[in-house]
BANU-546490 format. One record per atom (N, C-alpha, C, O, CB): residue in one letter; x, z, y. Coordinates in steps of 0.001 Angstrom, whole numbers, padded with zeros to 6 digits, always signed. Each point is the difference from the previous one (the first is absolute). Glycine has a CB too. Layout:
aXZY ...
END
This chain:
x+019091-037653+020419 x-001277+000360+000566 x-000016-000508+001435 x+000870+000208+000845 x-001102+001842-002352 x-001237-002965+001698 x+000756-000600+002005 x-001256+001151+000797 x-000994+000468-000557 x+001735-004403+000537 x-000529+004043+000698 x-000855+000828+001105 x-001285-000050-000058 x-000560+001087+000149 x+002058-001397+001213 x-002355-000872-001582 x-001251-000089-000352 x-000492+000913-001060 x-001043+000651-000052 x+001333-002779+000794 x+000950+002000-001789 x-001198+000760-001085 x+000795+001817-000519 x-000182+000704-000993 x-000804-003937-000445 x+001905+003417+002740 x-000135+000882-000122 x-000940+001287+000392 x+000151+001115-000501 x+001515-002500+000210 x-002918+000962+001521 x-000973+001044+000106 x-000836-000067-001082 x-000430+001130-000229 x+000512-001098+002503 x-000633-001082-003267 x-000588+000294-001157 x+000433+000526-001290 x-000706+000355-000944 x-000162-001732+002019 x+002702+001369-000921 x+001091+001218-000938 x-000225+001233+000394 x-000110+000916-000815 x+002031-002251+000618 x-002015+001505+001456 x-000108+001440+000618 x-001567+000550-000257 x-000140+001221+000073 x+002080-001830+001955 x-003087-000173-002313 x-001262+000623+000000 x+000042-000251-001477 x-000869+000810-000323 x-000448-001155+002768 x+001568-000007-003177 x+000140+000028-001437 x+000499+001151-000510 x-000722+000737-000671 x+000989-002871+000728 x+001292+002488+000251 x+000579+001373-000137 x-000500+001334+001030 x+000509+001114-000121 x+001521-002696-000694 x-003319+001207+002042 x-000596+000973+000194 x-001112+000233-000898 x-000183+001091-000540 x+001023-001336+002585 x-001514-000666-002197 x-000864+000445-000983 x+000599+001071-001505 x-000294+001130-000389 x-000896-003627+001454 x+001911+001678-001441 x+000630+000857-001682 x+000336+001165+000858 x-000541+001044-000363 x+001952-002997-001654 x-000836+002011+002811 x+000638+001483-000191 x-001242+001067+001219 x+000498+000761+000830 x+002950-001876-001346 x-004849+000975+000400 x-000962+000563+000716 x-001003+000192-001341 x-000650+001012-000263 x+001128-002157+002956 x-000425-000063-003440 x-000580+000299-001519 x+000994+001279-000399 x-000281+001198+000018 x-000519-004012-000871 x+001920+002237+000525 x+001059+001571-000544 x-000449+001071+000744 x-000697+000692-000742 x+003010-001766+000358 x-002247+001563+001534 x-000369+000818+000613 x-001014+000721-000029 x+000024+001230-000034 x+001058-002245+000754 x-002258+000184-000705 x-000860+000629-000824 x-000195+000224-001414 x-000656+000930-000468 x+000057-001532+002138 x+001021-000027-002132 x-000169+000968-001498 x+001064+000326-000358 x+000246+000037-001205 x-001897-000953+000274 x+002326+001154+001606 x+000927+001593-000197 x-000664+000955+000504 x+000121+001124-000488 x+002007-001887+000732 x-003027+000522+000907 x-000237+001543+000554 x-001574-000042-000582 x-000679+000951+000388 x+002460-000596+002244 x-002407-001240-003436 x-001027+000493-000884 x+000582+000741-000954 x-000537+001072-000279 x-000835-002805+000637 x+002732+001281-001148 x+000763+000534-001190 x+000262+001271+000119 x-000303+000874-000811 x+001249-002763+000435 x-000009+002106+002048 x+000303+001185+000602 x-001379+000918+000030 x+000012+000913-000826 x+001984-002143+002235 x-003334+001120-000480 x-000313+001003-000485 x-000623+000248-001323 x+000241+001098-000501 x-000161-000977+002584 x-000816-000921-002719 x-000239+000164-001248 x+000966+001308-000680 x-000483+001087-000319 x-000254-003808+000384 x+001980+002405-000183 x+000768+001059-000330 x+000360+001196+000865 x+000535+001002-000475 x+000110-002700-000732 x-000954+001562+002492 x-000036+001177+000632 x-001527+000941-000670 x+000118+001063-000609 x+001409-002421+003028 x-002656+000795-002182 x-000872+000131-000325 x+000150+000581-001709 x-000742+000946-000265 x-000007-002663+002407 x+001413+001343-002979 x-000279+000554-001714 x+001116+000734+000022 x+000476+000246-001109 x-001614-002173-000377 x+001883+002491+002733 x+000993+000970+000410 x-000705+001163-000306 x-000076+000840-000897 x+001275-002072+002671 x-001911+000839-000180 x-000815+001392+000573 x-001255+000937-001299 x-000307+001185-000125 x+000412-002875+003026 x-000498+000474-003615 x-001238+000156-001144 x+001061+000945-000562 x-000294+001187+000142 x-001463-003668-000703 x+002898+002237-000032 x+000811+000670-000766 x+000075+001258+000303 x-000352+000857-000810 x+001376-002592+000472 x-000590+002013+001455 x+000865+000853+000594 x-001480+001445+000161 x-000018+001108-000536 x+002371-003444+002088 x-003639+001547-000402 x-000923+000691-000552 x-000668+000543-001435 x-000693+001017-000014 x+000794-002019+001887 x+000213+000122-003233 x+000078+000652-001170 x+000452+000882-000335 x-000605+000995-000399 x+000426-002277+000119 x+001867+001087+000390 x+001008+000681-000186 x-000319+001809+000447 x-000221+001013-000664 x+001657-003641+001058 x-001340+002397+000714 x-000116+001144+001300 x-001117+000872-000373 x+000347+001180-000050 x+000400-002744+002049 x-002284+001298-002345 x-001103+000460-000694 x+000268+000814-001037 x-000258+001186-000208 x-000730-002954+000816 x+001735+000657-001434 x-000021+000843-001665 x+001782+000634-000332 x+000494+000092-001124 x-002800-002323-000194 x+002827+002503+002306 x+001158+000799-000268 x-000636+001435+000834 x+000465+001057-000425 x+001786-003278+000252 x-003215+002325+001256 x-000565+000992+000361 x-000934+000944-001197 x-000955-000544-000555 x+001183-000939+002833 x+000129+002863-002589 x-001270+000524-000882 x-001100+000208+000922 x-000014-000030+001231 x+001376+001255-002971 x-002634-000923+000568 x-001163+000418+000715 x+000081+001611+000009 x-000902+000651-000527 x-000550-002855-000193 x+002339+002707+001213 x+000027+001876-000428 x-000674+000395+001429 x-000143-000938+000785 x+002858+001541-002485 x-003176+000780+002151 x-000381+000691+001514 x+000268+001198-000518 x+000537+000373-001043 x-002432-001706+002327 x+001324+001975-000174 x+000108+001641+000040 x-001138+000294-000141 x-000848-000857-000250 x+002522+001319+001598 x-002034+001155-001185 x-001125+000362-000386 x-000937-000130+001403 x-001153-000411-000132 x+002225+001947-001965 x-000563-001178+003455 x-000942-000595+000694 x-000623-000915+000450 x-000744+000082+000977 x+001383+000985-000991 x-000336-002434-000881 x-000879-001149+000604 x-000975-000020-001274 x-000741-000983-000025 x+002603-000633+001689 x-001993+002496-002696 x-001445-000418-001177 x-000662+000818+000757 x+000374+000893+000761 x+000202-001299-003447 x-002284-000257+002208 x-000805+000499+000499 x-001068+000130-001540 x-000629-000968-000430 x+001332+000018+003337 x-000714+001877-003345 x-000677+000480-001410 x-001253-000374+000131 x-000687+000012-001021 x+001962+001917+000515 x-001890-002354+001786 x-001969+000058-000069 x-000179-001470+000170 x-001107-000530+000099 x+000212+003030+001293 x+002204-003232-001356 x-000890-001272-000427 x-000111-000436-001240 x+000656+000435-000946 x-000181-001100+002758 x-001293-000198-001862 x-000346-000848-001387 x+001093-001422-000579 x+000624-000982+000403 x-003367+001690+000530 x+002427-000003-002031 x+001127-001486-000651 x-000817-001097-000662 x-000939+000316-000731 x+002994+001274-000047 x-001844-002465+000927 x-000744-000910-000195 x+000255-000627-001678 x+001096-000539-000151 x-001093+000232+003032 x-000881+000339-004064 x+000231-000004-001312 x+000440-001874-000001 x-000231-000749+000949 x-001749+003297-001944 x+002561-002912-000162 x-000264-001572-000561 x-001546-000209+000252 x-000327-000836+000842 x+002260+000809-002934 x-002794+000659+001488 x-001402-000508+000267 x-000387-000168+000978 x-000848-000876+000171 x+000383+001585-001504 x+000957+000104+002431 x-000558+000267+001504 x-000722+001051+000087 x-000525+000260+001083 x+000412-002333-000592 x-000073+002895-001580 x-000164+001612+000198 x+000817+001053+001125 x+001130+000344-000346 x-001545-000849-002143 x+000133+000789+003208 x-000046+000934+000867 x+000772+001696-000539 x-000800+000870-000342 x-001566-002577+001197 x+003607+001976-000879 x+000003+001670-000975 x+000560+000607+001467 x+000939-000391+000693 x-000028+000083-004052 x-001658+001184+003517 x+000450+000856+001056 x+000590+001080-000062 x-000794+000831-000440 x-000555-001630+001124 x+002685+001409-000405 x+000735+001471-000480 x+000347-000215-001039 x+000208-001040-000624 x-001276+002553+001564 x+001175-000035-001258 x+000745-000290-001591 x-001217+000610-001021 x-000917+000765+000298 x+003953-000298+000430 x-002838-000840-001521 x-000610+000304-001211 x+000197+000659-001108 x+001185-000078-000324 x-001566-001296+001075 x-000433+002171-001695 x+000225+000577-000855 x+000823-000473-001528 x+000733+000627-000764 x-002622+000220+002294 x+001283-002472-001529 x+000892-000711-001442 x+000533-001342+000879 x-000389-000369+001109 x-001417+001128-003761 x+002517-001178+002044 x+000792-001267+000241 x-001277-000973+000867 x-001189-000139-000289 x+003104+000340-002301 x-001251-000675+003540 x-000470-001558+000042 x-001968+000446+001123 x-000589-000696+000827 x+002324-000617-004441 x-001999+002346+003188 x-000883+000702+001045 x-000946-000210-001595 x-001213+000147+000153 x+001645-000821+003394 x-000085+000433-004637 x-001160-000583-001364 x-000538-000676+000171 x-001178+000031-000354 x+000753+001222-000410 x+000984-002331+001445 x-000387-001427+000446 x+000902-000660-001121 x+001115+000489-000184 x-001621-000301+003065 x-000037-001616-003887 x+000549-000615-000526 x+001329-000496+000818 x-000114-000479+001128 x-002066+000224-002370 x+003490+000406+000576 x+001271-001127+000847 x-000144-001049-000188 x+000907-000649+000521 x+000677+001692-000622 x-002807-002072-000777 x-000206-001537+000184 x-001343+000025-000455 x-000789+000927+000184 x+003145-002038-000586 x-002601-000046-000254 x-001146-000213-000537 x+000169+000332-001132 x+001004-000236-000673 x-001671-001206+001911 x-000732+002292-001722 x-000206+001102-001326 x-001117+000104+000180 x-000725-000679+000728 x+002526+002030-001054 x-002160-000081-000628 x-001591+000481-000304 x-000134+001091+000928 x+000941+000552+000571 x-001184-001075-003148 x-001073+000826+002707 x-000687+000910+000970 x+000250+001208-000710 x-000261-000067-001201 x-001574-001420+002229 x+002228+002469-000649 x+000203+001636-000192 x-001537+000302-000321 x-000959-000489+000596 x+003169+001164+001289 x-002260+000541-003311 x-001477+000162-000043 x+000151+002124-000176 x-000622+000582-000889 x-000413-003918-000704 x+001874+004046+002534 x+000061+001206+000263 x+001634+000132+000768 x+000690-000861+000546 x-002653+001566-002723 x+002158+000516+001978 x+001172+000631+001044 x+000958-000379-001113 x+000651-000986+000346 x-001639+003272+001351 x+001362-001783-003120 x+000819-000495-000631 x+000370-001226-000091 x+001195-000228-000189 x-001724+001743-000507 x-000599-002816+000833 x+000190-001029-000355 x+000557-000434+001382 x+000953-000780-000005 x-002621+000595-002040 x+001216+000572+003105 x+000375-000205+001332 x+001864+000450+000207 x+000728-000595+000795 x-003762+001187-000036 x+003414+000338-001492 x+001194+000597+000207 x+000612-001454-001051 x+000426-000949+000658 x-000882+004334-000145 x+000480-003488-001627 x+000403-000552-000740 x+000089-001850+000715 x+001016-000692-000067 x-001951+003021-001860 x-000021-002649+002380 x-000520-001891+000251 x+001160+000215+001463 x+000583-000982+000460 x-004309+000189-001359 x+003903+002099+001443 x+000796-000526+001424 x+001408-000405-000327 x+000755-000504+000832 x-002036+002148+000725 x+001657-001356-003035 x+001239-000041-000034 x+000049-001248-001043 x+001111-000359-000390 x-000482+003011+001077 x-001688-003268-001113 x+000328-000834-001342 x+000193-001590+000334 x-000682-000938+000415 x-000834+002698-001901 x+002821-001505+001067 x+000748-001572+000240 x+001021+000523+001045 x+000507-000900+000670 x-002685-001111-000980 x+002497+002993+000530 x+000753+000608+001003 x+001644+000093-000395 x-000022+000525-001113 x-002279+000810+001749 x+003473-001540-000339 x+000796+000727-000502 x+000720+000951+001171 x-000308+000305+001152 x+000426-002111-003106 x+001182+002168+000919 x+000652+001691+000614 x+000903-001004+001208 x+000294-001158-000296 x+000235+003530-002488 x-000225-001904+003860 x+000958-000351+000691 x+000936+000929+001161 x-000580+000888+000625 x-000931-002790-001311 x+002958+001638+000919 x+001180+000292+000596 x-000275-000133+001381 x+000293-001151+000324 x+001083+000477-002158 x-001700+001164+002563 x+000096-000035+001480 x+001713+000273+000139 x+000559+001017-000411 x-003381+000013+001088 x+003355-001938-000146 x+001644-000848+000490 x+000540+000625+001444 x+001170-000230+000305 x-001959-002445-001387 x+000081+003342+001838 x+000655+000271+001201 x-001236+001038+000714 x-001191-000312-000018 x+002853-002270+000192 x-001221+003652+000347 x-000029+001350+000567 x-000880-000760+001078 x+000312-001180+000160 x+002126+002845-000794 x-003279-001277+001247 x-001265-000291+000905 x-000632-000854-000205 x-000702-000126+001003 x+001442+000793+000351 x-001210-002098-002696 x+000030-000858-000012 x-001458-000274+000447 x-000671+000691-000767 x+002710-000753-000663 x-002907-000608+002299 x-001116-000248+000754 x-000937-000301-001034 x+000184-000821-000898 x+000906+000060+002979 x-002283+001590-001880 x-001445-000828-000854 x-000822-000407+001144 x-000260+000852+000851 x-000049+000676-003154 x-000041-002480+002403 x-000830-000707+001064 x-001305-000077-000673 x-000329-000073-001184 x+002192-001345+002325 x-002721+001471+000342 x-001519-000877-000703 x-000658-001084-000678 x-000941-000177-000774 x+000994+001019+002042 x+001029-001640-000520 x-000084-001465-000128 x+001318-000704+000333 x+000743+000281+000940 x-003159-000111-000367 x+002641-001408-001758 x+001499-000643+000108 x-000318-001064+001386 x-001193-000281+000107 x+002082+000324-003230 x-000107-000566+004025 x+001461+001092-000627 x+000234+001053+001441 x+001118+000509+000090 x+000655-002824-001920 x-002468+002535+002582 x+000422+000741+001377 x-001293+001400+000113 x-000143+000647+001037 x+001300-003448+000474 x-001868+003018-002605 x-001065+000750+000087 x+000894+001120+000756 x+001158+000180+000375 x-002867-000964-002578 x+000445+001425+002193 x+000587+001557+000475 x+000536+000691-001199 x-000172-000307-001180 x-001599+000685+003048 x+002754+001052-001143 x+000512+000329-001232 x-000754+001172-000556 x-000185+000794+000923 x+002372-001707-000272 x-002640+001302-001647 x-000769+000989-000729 x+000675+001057-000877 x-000536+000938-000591 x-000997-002684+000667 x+003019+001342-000030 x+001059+001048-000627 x+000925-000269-000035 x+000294-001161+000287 x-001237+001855-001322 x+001765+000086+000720 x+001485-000398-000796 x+000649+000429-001543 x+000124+001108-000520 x+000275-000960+002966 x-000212-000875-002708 x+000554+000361-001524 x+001240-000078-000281 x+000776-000859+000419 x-002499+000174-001137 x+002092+002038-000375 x+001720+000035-000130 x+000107-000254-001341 x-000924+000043-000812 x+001689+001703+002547 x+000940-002140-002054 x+000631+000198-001269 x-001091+001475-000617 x-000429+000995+000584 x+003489-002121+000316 x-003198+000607-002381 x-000217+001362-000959 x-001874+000978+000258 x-000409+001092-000395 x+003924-000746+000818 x-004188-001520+000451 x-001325+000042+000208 x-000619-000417-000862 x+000256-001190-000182 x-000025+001115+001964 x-001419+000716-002865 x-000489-001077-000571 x-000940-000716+000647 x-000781+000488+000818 x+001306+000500-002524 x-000476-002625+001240 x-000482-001127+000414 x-000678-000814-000969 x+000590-000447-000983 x+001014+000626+002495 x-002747-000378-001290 x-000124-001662-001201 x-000464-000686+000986 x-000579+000294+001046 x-000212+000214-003647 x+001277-001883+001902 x-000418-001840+000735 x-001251-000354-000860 x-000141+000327-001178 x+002905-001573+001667 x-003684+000508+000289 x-001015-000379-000795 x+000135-001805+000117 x-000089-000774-000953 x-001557+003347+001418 x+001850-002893+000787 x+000547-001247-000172 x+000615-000792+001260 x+000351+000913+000748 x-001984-000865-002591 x+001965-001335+002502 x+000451-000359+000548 x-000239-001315+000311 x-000326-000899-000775 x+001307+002563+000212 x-000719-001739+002259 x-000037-001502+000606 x+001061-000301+000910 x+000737+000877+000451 x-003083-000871-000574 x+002472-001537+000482 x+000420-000239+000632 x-000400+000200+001366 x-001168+000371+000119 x+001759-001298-001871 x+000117+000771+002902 x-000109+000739+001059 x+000157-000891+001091 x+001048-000570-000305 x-000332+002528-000786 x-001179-002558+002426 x+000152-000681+000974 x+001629+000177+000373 x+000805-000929+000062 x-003477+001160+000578 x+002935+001077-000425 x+001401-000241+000274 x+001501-000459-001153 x+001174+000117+000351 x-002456+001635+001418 x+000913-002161-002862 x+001107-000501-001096 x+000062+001179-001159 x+000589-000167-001068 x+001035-001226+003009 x-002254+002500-001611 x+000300+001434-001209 x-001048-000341-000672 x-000904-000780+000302 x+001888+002977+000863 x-000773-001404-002346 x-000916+000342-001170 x-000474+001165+000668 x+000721+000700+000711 x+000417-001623-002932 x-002172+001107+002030 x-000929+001664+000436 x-000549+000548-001681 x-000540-000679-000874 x-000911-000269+003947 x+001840+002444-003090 x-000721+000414-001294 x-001333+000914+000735 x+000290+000775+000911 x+002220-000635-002842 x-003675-000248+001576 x-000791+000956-000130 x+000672+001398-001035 x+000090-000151-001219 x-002046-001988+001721 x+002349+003337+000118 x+000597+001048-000311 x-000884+001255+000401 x-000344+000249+001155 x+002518-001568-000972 x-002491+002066-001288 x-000724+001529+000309 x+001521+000687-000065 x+000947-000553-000558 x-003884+000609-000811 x+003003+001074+001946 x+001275+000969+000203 x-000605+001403+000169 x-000817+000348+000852 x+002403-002156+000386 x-000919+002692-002403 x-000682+001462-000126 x+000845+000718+001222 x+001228+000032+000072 x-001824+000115-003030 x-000573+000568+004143 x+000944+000714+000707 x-000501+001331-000138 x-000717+000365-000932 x+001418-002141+002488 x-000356+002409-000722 x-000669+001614+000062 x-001641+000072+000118 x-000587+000690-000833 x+002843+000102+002204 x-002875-001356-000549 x-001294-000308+000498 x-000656-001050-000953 x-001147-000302+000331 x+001898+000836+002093 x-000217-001209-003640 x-000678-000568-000553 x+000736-001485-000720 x+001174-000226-000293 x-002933+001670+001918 x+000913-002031-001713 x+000556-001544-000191 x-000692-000851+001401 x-001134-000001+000478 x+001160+000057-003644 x+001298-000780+003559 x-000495-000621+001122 x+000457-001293-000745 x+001001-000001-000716 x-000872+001724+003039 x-001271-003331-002029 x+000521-001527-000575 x+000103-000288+001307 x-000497+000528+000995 x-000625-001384-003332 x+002064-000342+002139 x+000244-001153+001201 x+000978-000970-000505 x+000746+000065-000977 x-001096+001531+002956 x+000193-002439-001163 x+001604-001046-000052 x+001564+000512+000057 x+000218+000975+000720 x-001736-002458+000594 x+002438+000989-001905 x+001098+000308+000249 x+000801-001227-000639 x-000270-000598-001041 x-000277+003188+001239 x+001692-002830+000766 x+000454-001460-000386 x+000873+000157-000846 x+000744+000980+000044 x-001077-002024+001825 x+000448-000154-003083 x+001087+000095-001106 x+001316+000653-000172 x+000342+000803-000868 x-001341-002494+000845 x+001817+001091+001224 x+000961+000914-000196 x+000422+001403+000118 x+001116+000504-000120 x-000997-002260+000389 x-001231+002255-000014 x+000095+001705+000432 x-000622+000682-001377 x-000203+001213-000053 x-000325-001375+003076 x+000250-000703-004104 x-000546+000865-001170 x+000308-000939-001400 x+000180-001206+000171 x-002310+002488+001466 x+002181-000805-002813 x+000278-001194-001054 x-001075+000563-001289 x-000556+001082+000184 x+003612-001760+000547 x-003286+000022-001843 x-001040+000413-000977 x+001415+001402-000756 x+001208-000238+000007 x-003364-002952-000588 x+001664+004241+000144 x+001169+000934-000675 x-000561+000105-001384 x+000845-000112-000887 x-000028+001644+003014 x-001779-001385-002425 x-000551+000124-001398 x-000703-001142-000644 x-000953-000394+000672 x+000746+002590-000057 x+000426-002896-001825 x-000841-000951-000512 x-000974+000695-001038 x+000225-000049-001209 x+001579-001779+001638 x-002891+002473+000110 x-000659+000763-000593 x-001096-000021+001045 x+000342+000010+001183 x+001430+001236-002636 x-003139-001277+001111 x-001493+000662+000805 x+000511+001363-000308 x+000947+000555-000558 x-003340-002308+000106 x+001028+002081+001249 x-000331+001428+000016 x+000067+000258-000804 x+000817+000814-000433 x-001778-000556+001575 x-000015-000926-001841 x-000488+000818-001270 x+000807-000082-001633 x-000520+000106-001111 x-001841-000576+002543 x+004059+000203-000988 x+001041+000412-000720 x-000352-001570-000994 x+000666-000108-001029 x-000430+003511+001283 x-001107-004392+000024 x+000523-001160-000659 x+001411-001108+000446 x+000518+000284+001081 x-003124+000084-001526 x+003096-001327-000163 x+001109-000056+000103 x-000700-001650+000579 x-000878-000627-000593 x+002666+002722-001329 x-001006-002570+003396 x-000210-001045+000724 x+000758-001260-000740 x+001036+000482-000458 x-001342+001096+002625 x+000266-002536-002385 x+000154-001361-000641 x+001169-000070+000367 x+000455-000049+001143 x-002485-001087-001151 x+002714+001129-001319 x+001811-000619+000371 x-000058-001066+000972 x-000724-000989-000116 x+001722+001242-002316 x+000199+000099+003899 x-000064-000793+000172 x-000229+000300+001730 x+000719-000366+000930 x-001231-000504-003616 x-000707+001634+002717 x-000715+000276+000614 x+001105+000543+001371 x+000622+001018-000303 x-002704-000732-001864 x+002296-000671+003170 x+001308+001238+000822 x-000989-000228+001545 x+000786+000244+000915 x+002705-000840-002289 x-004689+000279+001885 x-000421+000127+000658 x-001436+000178+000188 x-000623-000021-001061 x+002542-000686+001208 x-002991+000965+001468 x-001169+000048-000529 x-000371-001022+000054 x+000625-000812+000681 x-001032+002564-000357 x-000831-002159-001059 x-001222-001375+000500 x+000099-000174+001234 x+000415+000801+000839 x-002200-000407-002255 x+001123-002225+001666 x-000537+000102+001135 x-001661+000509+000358 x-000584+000144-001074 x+002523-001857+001108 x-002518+001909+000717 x-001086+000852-000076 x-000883-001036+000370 x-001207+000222+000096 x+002087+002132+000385 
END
C-alpha cells in the first residue's frame, strides 16, 4: 500500500465501519425497543385486575356490548338487557328469561376480582369472589391485549353487569340457563 492511497483505504474503512455502526444501533434499538414492548406486556398481564372495596363506586353505569347504559344493580341478570344480539323482551318474564339467553354459568378465579364500566380502565362497579354466582354473556378483545367478558354477578343488592378480564373468570357450566346443554366443544363465551 504507498501513501497516496492510503487516505482513500482509511475513508473506505471509515465509511464501512459508520455504515456498521449504524445499523447496529438501528438493530440495537429496534431490539431494545421489542424489549421494552415485551417487558410492558409482560408486566401488565402478570398484574391481576383485583381492588378493595373502597375504590367501587356502585352508582355508576356500565356500559352494555350495545352501548346500553345499566346503572346499579338490578333485579335479573344483565339489568334484562339482551347479552348480544336477540329478540326484544315482550313482559317481565320474557325480560328475566332474554337477559340471560345465550348466557353461560361462570367461575370467578380470584377474591376481589374488578367489574369495570368499560374495558379496559373503566371505573370499578364491584368486586367479585370465588363461589359468586356469575354468568358471561359474551366477550371482546380489549385495547390493552386481554379478553374482556361482559359478566352479570349476583351480589346482596342485586345483579350488578360489567367487564371483567379473562383471566380472573373461566366458562364453569356448559349449559344455558334454561338447563339446555351448550355445543360440544363449546369451553368459552361468543364474541359479542
Amino acid at each position: 500500500m504507498t501513501t497516496t492511497s492510503r487516505p482513500r483505504y482509511i475513508r473506505h474503512v471509515a465509511a464501512a465501519l459508520t455504515l456498521g455502526a449504524l445499523v447496529a444501533g438501528i438493530g440495537a434499538t429496534t431490539a431494545t425497543s421489542a424489549a421494552a414492548n415485551t417487558m410492558n406486556v409482560t408486566s401488565t398481564h402478570s398484574t391481576p385486575d383485583v381492588g378493595t372495596p373502597g375504590e367501587v363506586n356502585g352508582s355508576a353505569a356500565a356500559i352494555a356490548p350495545d352501548g346500553t347504559r345499566i346503572n346499579g344493580t338490578t333485579a335479573v341478570p344483565f339489568g334484562g338487557h339482551r347479552t348480544r344480539e336477540g329478540a326484544t323482551p315482550n313482559g317481565p318474564r320474557a325480560l328475566s328469561a332474554l337477559s340471560t339467553q345465550g348466557a353461560l354459568q361462570v367461575d370467578i378465579l380470584a377474591s376481589g376480582a374488578r367489574l369495570r364500566a368499560w374495558v379496559p380502565n373503566g371505573t370499578v362497579l364491584g368486586l367479585a369472589y370465588p363461589h359468586q354466582t356469575a354468568w358471561g354473556g359474551c366477550q371482546i378483545p380489549g385495547s390493552d391485549g386481554w379478553v374482556w367478558g361482559w359478566l352479570s354477578v349476583k351480589t346482596a343488592a342485586g345483579w350488578r353487569s360489567g367487564w371483567m378480564r379473562h383471566d380472573l373468570w373461566s366458562v364453569s357450566e356448559l349449559t344455558h340457563p334454561a338447563g339446555t346443554a351448550v355445543a360440544q366443544g363449546v369451553n368459552d363465551l361468543p364474541w359479542c
